[in-house]
C-alpha positions in Angstrom: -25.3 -83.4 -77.9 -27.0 -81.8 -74.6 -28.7 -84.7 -72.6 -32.0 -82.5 -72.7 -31.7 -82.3 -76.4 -31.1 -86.0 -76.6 -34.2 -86.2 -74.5 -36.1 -83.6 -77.2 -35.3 -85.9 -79.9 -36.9 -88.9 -77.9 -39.8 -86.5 -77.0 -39.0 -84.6 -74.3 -39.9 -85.2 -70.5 -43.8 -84.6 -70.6 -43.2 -82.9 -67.2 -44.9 -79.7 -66.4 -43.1 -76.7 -65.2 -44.0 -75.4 -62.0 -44.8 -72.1 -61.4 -43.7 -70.1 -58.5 -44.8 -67.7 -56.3 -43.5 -64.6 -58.4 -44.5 -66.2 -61.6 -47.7 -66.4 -60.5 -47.8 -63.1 -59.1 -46.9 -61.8 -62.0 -49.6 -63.2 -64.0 -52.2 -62.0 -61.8 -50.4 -58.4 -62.1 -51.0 -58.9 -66.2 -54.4 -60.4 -66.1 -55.2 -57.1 -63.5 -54.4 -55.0 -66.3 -57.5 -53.5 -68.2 -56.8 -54.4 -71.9 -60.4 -54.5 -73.1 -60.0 -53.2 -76.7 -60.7 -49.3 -77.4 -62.7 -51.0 -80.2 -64.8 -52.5 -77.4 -64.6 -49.8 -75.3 -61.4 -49.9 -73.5 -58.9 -47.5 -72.0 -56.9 -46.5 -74.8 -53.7 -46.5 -72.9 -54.8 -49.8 -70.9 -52.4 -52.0 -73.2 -49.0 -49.8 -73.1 -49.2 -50.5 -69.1 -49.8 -54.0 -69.5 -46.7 -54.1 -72.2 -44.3 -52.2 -69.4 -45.8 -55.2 -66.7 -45.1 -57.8 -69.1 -41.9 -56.3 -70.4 -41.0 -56.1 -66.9 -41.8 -59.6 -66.0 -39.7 -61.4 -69.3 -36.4 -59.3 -68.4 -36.3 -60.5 -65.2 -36.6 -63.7 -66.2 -33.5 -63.2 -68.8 -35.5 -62.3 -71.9 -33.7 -58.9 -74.0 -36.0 -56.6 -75.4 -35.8 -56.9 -79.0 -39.2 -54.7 -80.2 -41.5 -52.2 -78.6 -43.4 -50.1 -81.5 -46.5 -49.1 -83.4 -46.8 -48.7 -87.0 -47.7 -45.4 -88.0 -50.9 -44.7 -89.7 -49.8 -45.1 -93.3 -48.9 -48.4 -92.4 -53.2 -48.8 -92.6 -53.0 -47.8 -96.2 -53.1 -51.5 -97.3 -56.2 -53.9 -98.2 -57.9 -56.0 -95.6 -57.8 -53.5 -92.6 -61.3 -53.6 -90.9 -63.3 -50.4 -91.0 -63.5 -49.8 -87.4 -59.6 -49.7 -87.4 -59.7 -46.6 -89.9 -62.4 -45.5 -88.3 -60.6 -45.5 -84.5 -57.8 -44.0 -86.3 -59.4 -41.4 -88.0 -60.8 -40.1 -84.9 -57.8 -40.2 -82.5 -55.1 -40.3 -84.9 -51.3 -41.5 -84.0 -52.6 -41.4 -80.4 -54.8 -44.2 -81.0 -51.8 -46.7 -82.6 -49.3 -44.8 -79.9 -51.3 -46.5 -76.9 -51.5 -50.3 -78.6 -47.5 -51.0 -78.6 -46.4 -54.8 -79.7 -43.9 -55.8 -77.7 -41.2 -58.9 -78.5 -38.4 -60.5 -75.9 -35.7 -62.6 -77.0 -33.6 -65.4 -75.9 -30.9 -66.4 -77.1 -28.5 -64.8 -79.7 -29.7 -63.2 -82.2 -30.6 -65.3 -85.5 -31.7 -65.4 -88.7 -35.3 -66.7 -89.2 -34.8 -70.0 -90.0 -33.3 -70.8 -86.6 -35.9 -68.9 -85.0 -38.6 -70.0 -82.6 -41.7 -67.8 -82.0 -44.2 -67.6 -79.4 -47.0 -64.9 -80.2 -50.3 -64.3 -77.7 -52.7 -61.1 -77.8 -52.6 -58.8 -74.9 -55.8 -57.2 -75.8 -59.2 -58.9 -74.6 -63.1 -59.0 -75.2 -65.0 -56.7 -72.5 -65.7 -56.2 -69.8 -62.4 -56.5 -67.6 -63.4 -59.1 -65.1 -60.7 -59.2 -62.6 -58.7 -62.0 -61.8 -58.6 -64.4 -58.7 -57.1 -68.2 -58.3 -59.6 -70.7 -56.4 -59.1 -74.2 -56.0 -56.2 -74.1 -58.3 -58.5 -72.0 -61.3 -57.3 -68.8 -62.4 -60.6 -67.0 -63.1 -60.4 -63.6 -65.0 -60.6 -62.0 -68.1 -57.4 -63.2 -70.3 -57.3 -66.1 -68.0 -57.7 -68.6 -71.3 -58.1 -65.7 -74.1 -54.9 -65.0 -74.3 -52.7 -63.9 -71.2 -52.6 -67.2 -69.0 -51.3 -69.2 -72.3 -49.1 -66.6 -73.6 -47.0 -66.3 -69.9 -47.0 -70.3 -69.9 -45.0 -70.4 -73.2 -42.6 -67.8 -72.1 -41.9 -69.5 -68.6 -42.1 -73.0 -70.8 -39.1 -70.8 -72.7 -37.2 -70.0 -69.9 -37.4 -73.3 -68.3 -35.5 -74.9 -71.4 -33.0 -72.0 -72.0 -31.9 -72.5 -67.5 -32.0 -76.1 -67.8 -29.8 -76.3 -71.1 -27.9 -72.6 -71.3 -26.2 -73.7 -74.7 -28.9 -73.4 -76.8 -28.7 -69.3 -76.6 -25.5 -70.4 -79.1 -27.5 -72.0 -81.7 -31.2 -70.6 -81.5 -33.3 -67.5 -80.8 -36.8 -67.8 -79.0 -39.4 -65.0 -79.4 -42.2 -64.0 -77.4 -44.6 -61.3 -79.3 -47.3 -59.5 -76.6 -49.6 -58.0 -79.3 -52.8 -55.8 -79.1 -55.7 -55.4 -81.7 -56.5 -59.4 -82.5 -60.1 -59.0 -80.6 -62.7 -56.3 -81.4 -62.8 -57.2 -85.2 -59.0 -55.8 -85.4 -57.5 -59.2 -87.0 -54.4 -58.6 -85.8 -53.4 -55.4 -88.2 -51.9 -53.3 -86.1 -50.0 -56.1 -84.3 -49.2 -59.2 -85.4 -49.3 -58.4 -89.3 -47.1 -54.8 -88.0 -44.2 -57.6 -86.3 -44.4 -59.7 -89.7 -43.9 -56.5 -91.7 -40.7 -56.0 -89.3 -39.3 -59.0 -89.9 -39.7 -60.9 -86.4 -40.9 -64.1 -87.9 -39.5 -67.4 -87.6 -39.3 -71.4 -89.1 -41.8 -72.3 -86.5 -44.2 -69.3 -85.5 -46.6 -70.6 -82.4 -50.1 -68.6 -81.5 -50.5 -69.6 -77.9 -54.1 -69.8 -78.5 -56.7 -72.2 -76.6 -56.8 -75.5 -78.7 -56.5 -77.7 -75.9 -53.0 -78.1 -76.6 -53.5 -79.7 -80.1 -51.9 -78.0 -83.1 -54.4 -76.4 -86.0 -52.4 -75.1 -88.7 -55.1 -73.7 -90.6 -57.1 -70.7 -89.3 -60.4 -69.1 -91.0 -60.0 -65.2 -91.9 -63.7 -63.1 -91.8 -65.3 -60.9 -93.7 -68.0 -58.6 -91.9 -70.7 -57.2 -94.1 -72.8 -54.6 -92.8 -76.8 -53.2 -93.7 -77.6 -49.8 -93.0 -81.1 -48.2 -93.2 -80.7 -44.6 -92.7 -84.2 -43.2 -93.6 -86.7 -41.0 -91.4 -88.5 -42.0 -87.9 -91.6 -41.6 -87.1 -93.8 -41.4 -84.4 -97.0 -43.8 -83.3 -99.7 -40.7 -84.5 -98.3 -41.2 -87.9 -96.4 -44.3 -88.1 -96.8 -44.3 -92.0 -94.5 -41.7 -92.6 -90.8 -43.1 -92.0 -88.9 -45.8 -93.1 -89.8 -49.0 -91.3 -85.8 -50.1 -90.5 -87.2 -53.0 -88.4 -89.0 -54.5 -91.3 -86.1 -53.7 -93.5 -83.6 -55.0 -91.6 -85.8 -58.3 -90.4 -86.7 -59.2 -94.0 -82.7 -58.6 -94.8 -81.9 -60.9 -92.0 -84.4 -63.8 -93.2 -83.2 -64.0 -96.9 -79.9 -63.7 -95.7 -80.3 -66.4 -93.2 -82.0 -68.6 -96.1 -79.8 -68.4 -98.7 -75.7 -68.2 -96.6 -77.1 -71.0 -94.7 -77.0 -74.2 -97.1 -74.3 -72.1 -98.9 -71.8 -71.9 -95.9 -72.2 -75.2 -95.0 -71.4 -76.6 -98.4 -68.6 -74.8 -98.8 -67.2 -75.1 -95.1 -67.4 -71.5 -94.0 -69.7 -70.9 -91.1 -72.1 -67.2 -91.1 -72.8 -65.9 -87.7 -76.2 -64.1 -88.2 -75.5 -61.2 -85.6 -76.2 -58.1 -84.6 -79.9 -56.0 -85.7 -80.6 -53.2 -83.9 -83.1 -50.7 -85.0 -84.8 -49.3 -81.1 -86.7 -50.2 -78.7 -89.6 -48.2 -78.4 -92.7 -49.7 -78.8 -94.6 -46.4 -80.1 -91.7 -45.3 -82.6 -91.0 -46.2 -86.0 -87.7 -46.5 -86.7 -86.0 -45.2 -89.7 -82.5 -46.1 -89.4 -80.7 -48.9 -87.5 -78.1 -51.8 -89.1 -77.6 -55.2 -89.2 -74.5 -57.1 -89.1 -73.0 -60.2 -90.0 -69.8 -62.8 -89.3 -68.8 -64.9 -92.0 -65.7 -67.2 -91.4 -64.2 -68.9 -94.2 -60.8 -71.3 -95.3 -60.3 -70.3 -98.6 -60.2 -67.4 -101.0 -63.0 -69.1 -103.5 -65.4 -69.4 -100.8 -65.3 -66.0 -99.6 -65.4 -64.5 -103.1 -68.5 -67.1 -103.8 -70.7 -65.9 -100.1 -69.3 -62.3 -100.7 -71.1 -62.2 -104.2 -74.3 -63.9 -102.5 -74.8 -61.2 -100.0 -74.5 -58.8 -102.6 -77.1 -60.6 -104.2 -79.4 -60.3 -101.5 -80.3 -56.7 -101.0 -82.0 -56.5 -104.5 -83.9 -59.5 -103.8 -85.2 -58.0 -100.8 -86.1 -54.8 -102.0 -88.4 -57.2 -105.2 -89.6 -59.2 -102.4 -91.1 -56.1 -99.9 -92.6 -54.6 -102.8 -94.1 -57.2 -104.0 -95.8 -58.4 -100.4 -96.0 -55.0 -99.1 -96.3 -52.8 -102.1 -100.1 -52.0 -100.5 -99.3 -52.1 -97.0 -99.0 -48.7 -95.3 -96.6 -50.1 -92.6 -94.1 -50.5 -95.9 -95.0 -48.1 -98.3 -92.4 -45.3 -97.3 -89.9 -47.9 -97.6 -90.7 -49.4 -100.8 -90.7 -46.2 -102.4 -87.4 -44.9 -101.0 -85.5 -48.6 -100.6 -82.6 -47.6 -102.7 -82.2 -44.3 -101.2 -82.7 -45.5 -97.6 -81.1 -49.4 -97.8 -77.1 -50.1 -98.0 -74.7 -52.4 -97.9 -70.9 -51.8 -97.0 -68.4 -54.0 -95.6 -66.4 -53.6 -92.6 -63.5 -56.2 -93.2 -63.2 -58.2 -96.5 -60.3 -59.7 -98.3 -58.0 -60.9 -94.9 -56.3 -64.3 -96.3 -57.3 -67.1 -94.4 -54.0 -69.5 -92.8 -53.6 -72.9 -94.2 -50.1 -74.6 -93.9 -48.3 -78.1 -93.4 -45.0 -78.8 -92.9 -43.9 -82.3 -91.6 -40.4 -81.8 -89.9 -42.3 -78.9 -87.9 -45.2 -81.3 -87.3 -43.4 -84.0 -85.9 -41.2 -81.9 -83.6 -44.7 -80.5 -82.2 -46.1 -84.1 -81.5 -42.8 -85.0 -79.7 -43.5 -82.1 -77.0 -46.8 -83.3 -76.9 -48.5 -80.7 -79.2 -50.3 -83.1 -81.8 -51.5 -82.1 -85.2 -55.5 -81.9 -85.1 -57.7 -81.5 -88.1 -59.4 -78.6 -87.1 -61.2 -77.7 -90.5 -62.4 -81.5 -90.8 -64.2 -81.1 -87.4 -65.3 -77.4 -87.6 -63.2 -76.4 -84.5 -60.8 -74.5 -86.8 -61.2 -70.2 -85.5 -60.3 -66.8 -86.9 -57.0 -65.7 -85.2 -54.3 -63.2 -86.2 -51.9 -66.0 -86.9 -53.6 -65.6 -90.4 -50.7 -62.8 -91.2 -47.7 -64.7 -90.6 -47.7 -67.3 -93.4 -45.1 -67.8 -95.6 -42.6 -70.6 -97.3 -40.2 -71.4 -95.1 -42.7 -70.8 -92.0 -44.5 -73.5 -89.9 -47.7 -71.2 -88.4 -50.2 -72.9 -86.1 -52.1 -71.7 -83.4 -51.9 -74.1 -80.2 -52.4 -73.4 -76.3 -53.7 -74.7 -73.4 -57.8 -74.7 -72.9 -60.4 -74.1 -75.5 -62.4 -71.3 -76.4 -65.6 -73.0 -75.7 -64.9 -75.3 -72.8 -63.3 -72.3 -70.6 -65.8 -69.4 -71.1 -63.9 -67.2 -73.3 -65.4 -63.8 -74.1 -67.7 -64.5 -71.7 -68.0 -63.5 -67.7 -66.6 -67.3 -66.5 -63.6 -67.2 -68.3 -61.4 -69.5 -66.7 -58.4 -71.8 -67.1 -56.7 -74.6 -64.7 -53.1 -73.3 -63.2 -52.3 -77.2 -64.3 -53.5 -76.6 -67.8 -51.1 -73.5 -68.4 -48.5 -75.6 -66.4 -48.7 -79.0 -68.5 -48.4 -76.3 -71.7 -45.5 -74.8 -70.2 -43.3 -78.3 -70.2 -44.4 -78.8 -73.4 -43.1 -75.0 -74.8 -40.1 -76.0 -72.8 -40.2 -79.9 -74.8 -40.3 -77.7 -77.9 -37.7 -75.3 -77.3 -35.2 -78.5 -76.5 -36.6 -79.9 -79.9 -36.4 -76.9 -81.9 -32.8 -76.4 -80.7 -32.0 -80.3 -81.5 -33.3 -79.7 -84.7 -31.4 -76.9 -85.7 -28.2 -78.9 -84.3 -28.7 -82.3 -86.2 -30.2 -80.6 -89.3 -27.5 -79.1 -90.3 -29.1 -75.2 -89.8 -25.9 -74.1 -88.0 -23.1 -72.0 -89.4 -19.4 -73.8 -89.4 
């Protein structure tokens, strides 16, 4: 056995792998890439010349190109796809999956799954692009933490382990996935869950996402409902005559608040109460304008059980105006019309949520220094795109370096430390050496 595998087995080295000049360079040439989502806004073909940077940057490092696709749009014709996906691709058709390639390198020769290692990150990110800069030894930036400083540290943490031990391209395969559409409410459809569908999965399957280098193998899936008042404005002279969205919408809001609250919390989900937007006049009535919410949840009879609650709510509402506003001018457009006017849709519903174990996985990430953490016991658990890739036979978990909330993601200081995506990088490298030392002593090796 390979002295680094020996050293796997014990635990690895715990040392970081240093980045050089050019690896650094070349993560600043990424990061400088505008990949804010198209369904945030973004440049539509702002990720296909991020995936020819980073495609660029894993070749020269001895990585083959295995994948560089899109599905086509029938592949959308399947439940849990998020409306603003159909809707995106409704209105720029092929074009619009064309632009968001997935891209996966290799190492090593090819192999089945089961002897298989893969590293998946998200190319895409939140807006606005915030470009990057290093100070003080902090890469500031937008993908800094969220998702392209974690996702270059595991491939670098790859090639680290395949130059220092060159033997394991006999016996394993490590992946690195560079996929768009996990942010902007995409959930990873036209990425991650299009690379699953392809068959470029593996025994252990790692979302370089920020956990603070700690291991959560269960990941909430979302479901986005959505109320709509599309009725008549109206001006100040006659502010009687449309449909008051604002007190439709606020008295919506309220009940809902009231009654997912208590619910959520009992049942572990969390409900984001989020966007209501009517106008912003103050001598117009508004007669249209929507409301939306986030509801995160770990299991399948919890989102059926808050799902069923929300469509409980609009009737309530529509009893509870009439009944306190019945008289009131201000309302009584709307209390007349509320079931012509008043709707509720959903945007995404029905994604599976991610919640696996597997112990010979779990110890071989604790020995590279990637602990198991109970992320639904403390709440820290997130929504991720890793929520397509479960299967038997699969070990999914989402683990990379920072954390969402400590290092500004999706917001304007979005920052990670070059140490922090340094110390994950020996520990990707740790985790190659134990995949590979796993495969060899486990007997996972043809004769």
């Amino acid at each position: 056995m390979p002295e680094r595998a020996r050293q796997a087995l014990a635990g690895g080295t715990g040392a970081p792998v240093a980045f050089a000049a050019d690896d650094v360079a070349w993560l600043v040439n990424l990061m400088e890439q505008d990949t804010v989502s198209p369904l945030e806004g973004g440049d539509h073909e702002g990720l296909a010349r991020a995936q020819r940077v980073f495609i660029e940057g894993a070749t020269g490092r001895g990585f083959a190109l295995r994948e560089l696709s899109a599905p086509p749009a029938s592949f959308l014709d399947q439940s849990g796809v998020p409306a603003q996906v159909l809707d995106a691709v409704g209105e720029h058709g092929e074009a619009f999956l064309q632009g968001q390639p997935s891209a996966v390198v290799a190492l090593g020769a090819p192999q089945p799954p089961e002897r298989r290692l893969v590293f998946n990150f998200h190319m895409d990110t939140v807006g606005p692009h915030l470009p990057p800069r290093i100070e003080d030894g902090v890469l500031h930036g937008r993908g800094a933490v969220d998702d392209k400083g974690p996702g270059v540290a595991a491939l670098l943490g790859a090639a680290a382990a395949f130059a220092e031990d060159p033997s394991l391209a006999e016996d394993i395969e490590v992946l690195v996935a560079s996929v768009p559409g996990e942010e902007g409410g995409a959930m990873g459809v036209y990425g991650t869950r299009w690379l699953v569908k392809a068959g470029w999965v593996g025994r252990l399957m790692v979302f370089a996402e920020p956990t603070g280098a700690r291991v959560f193998d269960a990941c909430s899936a979302a479901m986005t409902p959505r109320v709509t008042v599309r009725g008549l404005d109206s001006t100040d002279d006659y502010p009687y005559d449309g449909h008051n969205a604002t007190l439709a919408l606020s008295m919506v809001a309220c009940r809902l608040a009231e009654v997912l609250g208590p619910m959520a919390e009992r049942l572990g989900a969390k409900v984001c109460l989020s966007g209501l937007h009517t106008g912003t006049a103050h001598n117009r009535v508004y007669g249209s304008g929507e409301l939306r919410l986030n509801i995160a949840y770990y299991d399948l009879a919890a989102a059926d059980e808050l799902a069923a609650a929300v469509e409980c709510v609009l009737p309530q509402v529509a009893a509870e105006v009439a009944r306190h506003f019945g008289a009131n001018p201000v309302a009584r457009r709307l209390v007349q019309d509320w079931s012509q006017v008043v709707h509720l849709d959903w945007l995404k519903r029905g994604l599976p949520p991610l919640d696996n174990r597997d112990e010979a996985m779990e110890r071989l990430m604790a020995g590279a220094g990637l602990p198991r953490h109970d992320a639904i016991g403390d709440g820290s658990a997130f929504t991720c795109d890793a929520i397509w890739a479960a299967a038997s036979g699969r070990y999914v978990v989402a683990c990379g370096p920072g954390r969402l909330d400590l290092n500004g993601a999706h917001t304007a200081g979005e920052h990670v430390a070059m140490r922090d995506l340094e110390a994950y990088a020996g520990r990707c490298r740790d985790l190659v050496w134990g995949f590979g030392a796993w495969a060899r002593s486990a007997g996972n090796l043809p004769a």
